[in-house]
C-alpha positions as CSV (number, residue, x, y, z in Angstrom):
1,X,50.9,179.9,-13.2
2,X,53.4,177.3,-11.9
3,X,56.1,178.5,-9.7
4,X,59.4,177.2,-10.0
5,X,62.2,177.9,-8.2
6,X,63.6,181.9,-9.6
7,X,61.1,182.3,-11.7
8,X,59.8,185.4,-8.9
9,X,61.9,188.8,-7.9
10,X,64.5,188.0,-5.1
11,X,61.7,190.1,-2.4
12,X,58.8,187.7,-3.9
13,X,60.4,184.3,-4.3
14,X,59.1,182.4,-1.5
15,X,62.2,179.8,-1.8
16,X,64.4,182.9,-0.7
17,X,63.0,184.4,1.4
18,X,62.7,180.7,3.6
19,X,66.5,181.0,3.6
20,X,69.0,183.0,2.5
21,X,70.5,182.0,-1.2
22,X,74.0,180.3,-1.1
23,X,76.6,181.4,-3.9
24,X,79.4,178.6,-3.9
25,X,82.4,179.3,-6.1
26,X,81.6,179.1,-10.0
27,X,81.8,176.0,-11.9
28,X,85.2,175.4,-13.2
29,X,86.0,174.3,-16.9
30,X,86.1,170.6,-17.4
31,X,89.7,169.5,-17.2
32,X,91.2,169.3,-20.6
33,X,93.9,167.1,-22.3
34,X,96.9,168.3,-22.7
35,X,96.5,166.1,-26.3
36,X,93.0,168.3,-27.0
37,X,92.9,171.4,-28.5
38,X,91.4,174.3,-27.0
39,X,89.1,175.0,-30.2
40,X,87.8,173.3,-33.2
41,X,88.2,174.9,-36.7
42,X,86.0,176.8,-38.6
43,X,82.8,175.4,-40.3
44,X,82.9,172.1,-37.5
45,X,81.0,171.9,-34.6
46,X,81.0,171.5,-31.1
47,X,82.9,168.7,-31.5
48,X,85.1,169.0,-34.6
49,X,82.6,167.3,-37.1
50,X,81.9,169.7,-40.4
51,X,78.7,171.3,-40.2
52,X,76.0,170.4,-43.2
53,X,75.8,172.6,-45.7
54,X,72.0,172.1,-46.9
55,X,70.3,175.2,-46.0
56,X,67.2,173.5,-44.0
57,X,69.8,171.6,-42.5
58,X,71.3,174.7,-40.8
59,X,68.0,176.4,-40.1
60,X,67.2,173.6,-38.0
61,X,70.5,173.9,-36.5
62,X,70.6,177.7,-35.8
63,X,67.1,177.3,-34.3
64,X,68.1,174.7,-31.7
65,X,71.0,176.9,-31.1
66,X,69.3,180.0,-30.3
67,X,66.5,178.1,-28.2
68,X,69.7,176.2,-26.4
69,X,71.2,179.7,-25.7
70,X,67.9,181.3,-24.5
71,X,67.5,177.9,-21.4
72,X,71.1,177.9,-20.9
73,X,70.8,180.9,-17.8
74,X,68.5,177.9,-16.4
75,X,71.0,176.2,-15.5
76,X,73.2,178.9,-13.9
77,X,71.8,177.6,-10.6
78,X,74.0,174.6,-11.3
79,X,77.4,176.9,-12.8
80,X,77.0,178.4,-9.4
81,X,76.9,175.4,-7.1
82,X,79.8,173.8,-5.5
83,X,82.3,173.6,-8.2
84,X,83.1,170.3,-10.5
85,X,80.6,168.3,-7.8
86,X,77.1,170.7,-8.6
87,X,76.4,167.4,-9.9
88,X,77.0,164.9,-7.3
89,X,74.5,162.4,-6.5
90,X,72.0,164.9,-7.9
91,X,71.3,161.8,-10.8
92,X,69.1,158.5,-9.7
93,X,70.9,155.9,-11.1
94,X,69.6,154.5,-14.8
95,X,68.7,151.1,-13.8
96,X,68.8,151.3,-9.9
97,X,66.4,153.8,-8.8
98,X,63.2,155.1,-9.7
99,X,62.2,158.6,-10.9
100,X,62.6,159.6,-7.0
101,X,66.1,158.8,-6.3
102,X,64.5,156.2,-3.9
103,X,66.0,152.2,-4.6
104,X,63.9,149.1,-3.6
105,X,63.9,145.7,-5.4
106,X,60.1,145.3,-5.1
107,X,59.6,148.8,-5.8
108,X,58.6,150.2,-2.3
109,X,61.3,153.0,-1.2
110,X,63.6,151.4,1.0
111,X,66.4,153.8,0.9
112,X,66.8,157.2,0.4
113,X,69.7,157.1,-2.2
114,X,70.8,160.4,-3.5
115,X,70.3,163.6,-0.9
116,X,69.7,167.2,-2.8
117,X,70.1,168.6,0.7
118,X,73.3,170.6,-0.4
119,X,71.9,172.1,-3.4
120,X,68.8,172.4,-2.8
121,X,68.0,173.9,0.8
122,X,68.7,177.4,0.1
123,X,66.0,176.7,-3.0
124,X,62.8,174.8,-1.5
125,X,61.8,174.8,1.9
126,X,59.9,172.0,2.2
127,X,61.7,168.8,3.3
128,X,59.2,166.8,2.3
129,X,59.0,167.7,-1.6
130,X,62.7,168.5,-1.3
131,X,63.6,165.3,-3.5
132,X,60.6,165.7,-6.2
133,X,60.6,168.8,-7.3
134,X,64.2,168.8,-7.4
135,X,64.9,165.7,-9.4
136,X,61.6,166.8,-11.7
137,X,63.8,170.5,-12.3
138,X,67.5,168.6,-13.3
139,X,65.1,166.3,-15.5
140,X,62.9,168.2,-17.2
141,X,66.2,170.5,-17.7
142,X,68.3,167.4,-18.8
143,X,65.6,166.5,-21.5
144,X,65.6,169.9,-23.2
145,X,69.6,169.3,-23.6
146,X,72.4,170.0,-21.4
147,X,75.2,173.4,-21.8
148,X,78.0,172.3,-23.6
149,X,80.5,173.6,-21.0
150,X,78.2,171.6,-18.3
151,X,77.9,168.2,-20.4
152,X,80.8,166.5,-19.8
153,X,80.3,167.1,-15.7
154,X,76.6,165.6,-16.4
155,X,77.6,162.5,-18.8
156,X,79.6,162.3,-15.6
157,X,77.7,162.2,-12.6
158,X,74.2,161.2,-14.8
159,X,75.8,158.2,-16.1
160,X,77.4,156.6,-13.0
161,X,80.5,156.7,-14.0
162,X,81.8,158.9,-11.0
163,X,80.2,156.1,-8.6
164,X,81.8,153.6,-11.0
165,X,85.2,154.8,-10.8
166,X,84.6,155.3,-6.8
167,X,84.3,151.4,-6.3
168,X,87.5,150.7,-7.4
169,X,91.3,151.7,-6.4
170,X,92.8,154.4,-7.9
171,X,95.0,153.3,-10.8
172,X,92.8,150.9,-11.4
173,X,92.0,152.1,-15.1
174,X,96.3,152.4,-15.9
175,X,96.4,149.1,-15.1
176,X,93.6,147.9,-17.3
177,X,95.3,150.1,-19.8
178,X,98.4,148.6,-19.6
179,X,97.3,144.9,-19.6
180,X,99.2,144.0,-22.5
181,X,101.8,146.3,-22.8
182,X,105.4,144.3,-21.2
183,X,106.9,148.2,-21.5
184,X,104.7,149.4,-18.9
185,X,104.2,146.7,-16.4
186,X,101.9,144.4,-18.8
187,X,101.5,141.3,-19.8
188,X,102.2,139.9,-23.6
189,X,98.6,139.0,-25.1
190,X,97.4,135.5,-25.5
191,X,96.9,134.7,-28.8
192,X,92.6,135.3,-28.7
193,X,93.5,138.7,-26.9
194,X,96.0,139.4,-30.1
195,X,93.2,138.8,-32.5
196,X,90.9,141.2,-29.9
197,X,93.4,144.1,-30.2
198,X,93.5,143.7,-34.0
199,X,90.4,144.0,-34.4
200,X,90.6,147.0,-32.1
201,X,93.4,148.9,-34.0
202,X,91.5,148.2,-37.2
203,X,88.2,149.8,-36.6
204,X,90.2,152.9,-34.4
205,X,91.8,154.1,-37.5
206,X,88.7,154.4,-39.3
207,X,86.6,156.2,-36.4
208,X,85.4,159.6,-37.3
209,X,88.3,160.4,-40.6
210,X,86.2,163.5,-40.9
211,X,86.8,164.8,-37.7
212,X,90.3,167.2,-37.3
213,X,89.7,167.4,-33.6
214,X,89.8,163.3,-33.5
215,X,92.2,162.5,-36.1
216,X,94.9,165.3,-35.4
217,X,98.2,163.9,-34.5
218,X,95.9,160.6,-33.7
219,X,95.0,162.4,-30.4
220,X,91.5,160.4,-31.1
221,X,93.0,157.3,-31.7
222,X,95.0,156.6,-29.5
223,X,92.8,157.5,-26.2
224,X,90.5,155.6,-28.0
225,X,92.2,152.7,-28.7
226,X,93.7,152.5,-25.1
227,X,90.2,152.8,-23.4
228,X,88.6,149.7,-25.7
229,X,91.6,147.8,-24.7
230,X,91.0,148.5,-21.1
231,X,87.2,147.6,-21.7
232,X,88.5,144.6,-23.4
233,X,90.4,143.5,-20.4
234,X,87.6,144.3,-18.4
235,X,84.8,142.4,-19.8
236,X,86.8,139.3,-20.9
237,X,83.3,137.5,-22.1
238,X,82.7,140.3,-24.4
239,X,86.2,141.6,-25.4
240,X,85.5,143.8,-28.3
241,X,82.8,144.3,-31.0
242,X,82.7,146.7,-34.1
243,X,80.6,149.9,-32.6
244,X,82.0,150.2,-29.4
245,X,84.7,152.4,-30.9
246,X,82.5,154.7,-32.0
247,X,80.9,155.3,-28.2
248,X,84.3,155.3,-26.8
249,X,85.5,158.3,-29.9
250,X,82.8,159.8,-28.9
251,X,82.8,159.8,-24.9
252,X,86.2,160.6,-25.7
253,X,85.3,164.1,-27.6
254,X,82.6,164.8,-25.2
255,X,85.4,164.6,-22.2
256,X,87.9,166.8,-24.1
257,X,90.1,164.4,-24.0
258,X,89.5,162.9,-20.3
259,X,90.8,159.4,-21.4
260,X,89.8,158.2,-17.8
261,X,86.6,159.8,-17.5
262,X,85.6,158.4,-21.4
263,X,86.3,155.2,-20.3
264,X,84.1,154.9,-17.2
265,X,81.7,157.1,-19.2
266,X,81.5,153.8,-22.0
267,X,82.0,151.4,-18.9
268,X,78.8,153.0,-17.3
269,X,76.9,152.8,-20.8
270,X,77.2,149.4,-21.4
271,X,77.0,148.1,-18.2
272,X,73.9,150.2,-16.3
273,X,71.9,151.1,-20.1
274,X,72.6,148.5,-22.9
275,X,71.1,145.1,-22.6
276,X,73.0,141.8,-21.4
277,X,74.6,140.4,-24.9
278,X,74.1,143.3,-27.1
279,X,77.9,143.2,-27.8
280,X,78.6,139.5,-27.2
281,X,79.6,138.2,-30.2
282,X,76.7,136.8,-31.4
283,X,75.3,139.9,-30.7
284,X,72.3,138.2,-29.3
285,X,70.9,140.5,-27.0
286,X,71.0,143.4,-30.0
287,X,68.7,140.5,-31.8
288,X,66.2,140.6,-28.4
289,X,66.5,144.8,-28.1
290,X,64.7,144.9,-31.7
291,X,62.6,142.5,-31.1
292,X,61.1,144.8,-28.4
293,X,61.6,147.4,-30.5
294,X,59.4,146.0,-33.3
295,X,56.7,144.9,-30.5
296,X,57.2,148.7,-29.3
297,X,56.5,149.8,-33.1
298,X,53.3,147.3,-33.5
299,X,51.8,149.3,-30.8
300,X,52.5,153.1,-31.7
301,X,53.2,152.8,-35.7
302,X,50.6,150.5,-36.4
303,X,50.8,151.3,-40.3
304,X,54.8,151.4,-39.9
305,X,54.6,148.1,-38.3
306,X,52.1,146.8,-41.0
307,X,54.3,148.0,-43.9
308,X,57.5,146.4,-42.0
309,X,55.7,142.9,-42.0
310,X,54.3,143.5,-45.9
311,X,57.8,144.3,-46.8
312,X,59.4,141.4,-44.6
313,X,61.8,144.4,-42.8
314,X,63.9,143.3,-39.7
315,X,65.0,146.6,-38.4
316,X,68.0,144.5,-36.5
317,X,69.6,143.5,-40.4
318,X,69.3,146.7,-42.0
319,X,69.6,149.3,-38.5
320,X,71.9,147.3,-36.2
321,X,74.1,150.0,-35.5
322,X,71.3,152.0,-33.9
323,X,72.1,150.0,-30.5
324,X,75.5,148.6,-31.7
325,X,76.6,151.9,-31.3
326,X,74.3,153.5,-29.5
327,X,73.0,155.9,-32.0
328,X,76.7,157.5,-32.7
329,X,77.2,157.4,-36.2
330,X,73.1,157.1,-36.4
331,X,72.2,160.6,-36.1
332,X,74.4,164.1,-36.8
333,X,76.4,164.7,-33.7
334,X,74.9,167.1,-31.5
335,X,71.3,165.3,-31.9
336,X,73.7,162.2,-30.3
337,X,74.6,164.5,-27.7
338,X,71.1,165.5,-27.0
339,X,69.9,162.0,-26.7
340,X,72.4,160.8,-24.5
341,X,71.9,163.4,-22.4
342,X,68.2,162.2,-21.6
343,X,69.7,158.6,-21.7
344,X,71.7,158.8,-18.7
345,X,69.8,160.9,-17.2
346,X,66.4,158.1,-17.8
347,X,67.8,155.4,-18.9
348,X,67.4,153.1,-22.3
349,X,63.8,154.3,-22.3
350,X,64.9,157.2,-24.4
351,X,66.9,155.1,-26.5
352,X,63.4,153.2,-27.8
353,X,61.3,157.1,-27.1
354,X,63.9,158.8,-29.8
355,X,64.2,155.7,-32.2
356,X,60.1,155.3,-32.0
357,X,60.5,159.8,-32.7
358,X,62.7,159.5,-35.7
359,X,60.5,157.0,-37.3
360,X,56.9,158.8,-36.6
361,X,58.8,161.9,-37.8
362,X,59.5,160.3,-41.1
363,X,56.4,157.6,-41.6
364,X,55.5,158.8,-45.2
365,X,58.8,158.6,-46.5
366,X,59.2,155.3,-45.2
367,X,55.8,153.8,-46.3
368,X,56.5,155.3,-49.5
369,X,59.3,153.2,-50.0
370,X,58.3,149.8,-51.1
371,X,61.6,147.4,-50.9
372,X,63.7,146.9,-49.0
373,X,67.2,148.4,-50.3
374,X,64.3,151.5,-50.0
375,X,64.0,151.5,-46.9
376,X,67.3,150.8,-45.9
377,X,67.7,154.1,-47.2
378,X,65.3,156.1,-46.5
379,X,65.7,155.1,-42.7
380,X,69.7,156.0,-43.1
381,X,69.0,159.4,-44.5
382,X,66.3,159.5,-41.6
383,X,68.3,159.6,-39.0
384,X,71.4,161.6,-40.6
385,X,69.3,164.3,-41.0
386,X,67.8,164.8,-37.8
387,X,68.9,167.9,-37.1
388,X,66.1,169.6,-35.2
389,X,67.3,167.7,-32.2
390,X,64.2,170.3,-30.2
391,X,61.9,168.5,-32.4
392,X,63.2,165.0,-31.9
393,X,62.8,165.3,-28.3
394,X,59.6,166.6,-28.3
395,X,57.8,164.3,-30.4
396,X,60.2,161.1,-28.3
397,X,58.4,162.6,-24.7
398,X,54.7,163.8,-26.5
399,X,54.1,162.4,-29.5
400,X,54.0,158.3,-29.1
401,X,52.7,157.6,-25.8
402,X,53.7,155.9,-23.0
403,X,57.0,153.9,-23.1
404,X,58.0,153.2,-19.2
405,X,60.9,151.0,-18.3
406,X,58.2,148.7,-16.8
407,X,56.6,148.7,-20.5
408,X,60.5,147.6,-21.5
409,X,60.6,145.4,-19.4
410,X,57.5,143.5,-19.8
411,X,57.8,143.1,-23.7
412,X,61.8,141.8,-23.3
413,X,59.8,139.2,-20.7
414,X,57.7,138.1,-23.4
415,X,60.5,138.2,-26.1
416,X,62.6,135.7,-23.8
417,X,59.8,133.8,-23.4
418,X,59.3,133.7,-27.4
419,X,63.2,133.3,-28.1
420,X,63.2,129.8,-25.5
421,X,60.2,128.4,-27.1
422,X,61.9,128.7,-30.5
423,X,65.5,127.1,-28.9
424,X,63.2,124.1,-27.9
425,X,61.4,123.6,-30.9
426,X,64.8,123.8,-32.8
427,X,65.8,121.2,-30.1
428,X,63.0,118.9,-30.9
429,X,63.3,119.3,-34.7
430,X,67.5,118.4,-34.1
């Protein structure tokens, strides 16, 4: 039997009796908007969306629930532990380090990046395995979905957007804000940044109309539409592109209204986990993510892969909005939840581990359909009715083998590679 840290009596526990256990003050309740309500209505969930009413649909659901409820005393070692920061620096960065908080360009630790020291001594004596086996307990807890009450605190910490918001002033996010409002210290928009904000106010009033909690006095809207415009004046090159307001709704939710923290939440998303160019406007590096993605497919769905190329199905023009918006509007809510978690807490791995899931978990409908419009929807209805998010996870870490950032990596290497050859050869022909 393994033995992990609790899982003894307090005389037996070997992690106890090395030093005596710390109690810090309990974890407090994420700060919530004064423009949020304290609950949602009845028949929504979590986050104000309406529940489903197909009865396998809720089985699934009440399942996960109950097996949430059962791990969630897991994590009271966390509840416990220093307040809002139980969190802090307890998350390797999703790009920067590797699985043991330890950062090196050339992959040999070089730095010691995130210490567990103030967690952790009370819990493992060893110095030496300190760092392991406490990053391997917040992950492996991470993948099997985080508390609701301690998600937004995670999204926080796991994502970077705490150390994001650390490297700049304070203010600074008001005054990205407030860009383009003269009223409040802005500037008047140029007429490229008009068309930007358009577009902006256009897609906001048609993110989530089925929630209450979102569209309520247009609580939803409008912290929504102010953290795209700050993105927007952040990331001039990009600007805006139709499925970032669906992220941003969503951070938004997952905050409770935390306009500040949603925004360097989405900031952190797309700058640490999505590709270069996935929202550029030619949406180029969304066109190189399913390439890789299809490569990724070739390897673990061979038949899938095989019935794609029969039926001349490029997931990028019938599934963009998988990546475009980062699997928000993909799957029911709560699965989105539960994938993000393991996102930030892993990286864009887990966005290709739970895409390559969802599409083993559903290979004979999909080879069953045999055009195109078919598939289209058979992949739609896929996804929207993943609601044995347990399952989803199980089969994205078990059930397709290995997908490693360096695996990633490697096949958008050779994608590049493919994509520059074709430029010069269109070159030539020109």
């Amino acid at each position: 039997m393994t033995w992990t840290p609790g899982s003894l009596p307090a005389d037996q526990d070997p992690s106890l009796a090395a030093a005596p256990r710390v109690v810090f003050p309990p974890l407090p309740a994420p700060a919530i908007s004064r423009d949020f309500p304290a609950t949602v209505p009845p028949g929504h969930d979590a986050y104000g969306f309406p529940l489903p009413t197909d009865a396998d649909a809720l089985a699934a659901r009440a399942r996960c629930d109950a097996s949430a409820r059962k791990r969630s005393p897991r994590w009271d070692l966390f509840r416990n532990a220093r307040g809002a920061d139980a969190f802090k620096n307890l998350y390797p960065g999703c790009n920067a380090a590797d699985d043991f908080g330890f950062i090196g360009a050339t992959g040999v630790p070089s730095k010691r990046l995130f210490p567990f020291d103030h967690l952790f001594d009370a819990l493992i004596p060893t110095p030496r395995s300190k760092v392991r086996r406490a990053w391997a307990m917040l992950k492996n807890l991470t993948r099997k979905g985080v508390p609701h009450d301690l998600r937004p605190h995670v999204w926080w910490h796991a994502s970077g957007a705490f150390a994001a918001r650390e490297s700049w002033s304070p203010g600074f996010y008001a005054s990205l804000r407030d860009a383009f409002d003269p009223s409040a210290g802005g500037r008047a928009p140029t007429e490229r940044e008009k068309k930007t904000l358009e577009q902006i106010d256009l897609d906001v009033e048609r993110t989530f109309p089925e929630n209450p909690v979102f569209t309520d006095e247009k609580r939803g809207p409008r912290g929504t539409r102010r953290i795209l415009t700050a993105l927007a004046k952040l990331k001039p090159e990009t600007g805006y592109c139709q499925g970032m307001n669906y992220i941003a709704g969503f951070a938004w939710l997952v905050h409770e209204g935390d306009e500040e923290k949603a925004f360097w939440t989405v900031f952190a998303l797309l700058q640490n986990v999505v590709a270069d160019r996935v929202h550029s406007h030619d949406i180029g590096g969304c066109v190189s993510e399913f390439r890789v993605l299809h490569r990724l497919i070739r390897r673990s769905l061979p038949r899938l892969h095989r019935h794609f190329e029969k039926t001349g199905t490029d997931l990028v023009m019938v599934a963009a909005r998988w990546l475009l918006c980062f699997l928000v509007e993909s799957y029911p809510p709560e699965t989105t939840a539960r994938a993000m978690d393991a996102i930030f807490s892993e990286g864009v791995k887990v966005w290709f581990r739970v895409v390559l899931a969802t599409l083993k978990m559903n290979e004979r409908e999909i080879l069953s359909a045999k055009t195109l419009p078919e598939i289209m929807t058979t992949l739609r209805s896929a996804f929207r009715e993943t609601h044995d998010r347990d399952a989803l996870m199980r089969v994205a870490f078990a059930g397709i083998g290995r997908v490693s950032r360096k695996d990633i990596q490697r096949h958008r290497d050779t994608v590049r590679k493919e994509e520059n050859a074709e430029k010069e050869r269109k070159k030539k022909r020109e």
